[in-house]
C-alpha positions in Angstrom: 23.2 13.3 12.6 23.3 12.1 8.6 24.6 9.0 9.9 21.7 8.4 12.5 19.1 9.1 9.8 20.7 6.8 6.9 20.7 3.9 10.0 17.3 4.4 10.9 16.1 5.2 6.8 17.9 1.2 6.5 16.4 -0.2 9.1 13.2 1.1 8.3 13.7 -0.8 4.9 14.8 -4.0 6.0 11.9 -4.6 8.1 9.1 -3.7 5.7 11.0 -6.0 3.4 10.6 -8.7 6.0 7.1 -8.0 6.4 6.7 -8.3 3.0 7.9 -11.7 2.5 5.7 -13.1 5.2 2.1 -13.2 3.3 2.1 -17.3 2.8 1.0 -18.3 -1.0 -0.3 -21.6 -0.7 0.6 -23.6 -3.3 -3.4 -25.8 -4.2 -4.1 -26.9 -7.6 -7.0 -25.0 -9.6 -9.1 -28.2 -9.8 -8.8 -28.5 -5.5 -10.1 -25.1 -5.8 -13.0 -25.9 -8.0 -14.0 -28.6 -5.8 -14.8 -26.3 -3.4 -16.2 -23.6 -5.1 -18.7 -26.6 -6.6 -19.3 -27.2 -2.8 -20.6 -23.5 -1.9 -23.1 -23.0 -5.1 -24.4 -26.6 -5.4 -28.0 -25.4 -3.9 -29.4 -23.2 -6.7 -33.1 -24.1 -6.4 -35.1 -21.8 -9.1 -32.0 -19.4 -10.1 -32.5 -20.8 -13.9 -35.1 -22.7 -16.2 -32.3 -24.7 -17.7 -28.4 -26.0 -16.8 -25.8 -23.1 -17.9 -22.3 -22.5 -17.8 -21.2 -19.5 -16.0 -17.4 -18.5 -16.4 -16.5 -16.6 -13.0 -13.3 -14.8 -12.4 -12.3 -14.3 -9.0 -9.4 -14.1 -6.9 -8.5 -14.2 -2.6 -7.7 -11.5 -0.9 -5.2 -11.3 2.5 -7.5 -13.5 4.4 -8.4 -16.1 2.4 -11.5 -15.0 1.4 -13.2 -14.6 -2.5 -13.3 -11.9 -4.3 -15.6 -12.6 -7.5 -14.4 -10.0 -9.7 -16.5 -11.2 -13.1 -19.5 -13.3 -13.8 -19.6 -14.3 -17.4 -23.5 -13.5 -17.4 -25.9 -11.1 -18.3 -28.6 -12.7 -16.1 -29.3 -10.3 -12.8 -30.2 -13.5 -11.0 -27.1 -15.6 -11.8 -24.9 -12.7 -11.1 -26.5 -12.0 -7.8 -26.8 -15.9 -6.7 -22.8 -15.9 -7.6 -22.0 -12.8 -5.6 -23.8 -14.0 -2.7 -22.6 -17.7 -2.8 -19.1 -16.4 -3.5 -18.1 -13.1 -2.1 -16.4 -13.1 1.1 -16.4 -16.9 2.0 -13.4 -18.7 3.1 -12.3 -21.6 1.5 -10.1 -24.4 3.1 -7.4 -24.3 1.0 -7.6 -21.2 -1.0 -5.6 -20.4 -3.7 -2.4 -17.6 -4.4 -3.2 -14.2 -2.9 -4.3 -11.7 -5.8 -3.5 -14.0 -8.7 -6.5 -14.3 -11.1 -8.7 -17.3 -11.6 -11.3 -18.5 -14.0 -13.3 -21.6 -14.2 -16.8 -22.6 -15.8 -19.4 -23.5 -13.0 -22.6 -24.8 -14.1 -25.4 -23.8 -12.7 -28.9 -25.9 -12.4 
């Protein structure tokens, strides 16, 4: 019966391991990335009185999508124009899954 469980209790293991080793990483430079990011806040009509640079962190989740996880601002309407442009939107070629990013994004 100890040998049964130990079989199973390995088994179990080597397919979560497998499992594992199927999320794909793309492998997209940061300034591909950037391009598109550009793409999705380029409309800010009346956010700001003047151009300013923004430093955004974010990262992608399983699916692809953006997670913004800091906007290097103190201004409630660039934060919230940022959120909304950025959160949950899929890009074409998104970036590493959970690794951190940061980039400047100006905003007009």
């Amino acid at each position: 019966m100890k040998k049964i469980k130990l079989l199973v209790l390995a088994l179990v293991l080597g397919t979560t391991s497998l499992f594992a080793n199927s999320i794909i990483n793309p492998d997209v430079s940061k300034e591909e990335i950037r391009k598109q990011i550009i793409e999705l806040v380029q409309d800010s009509n009346d956010i700001v009185s003047e151009p300013i640079d923004v430093k955004v962190t974010f990262t992608f989740n399983t699916k692809g999508e953006i997670v913004v996880l800091k906007v290097g601002s103190t201004d409630r309407k660039v934060l919230t124009f940022i959120r909304e442009k950025l959160n949950g939107k899929v890009l074409e070629n998104p970036g590493k899954v959970y690794k951190q990013y940061s980039m400047p994004i100006a905003i007009k």
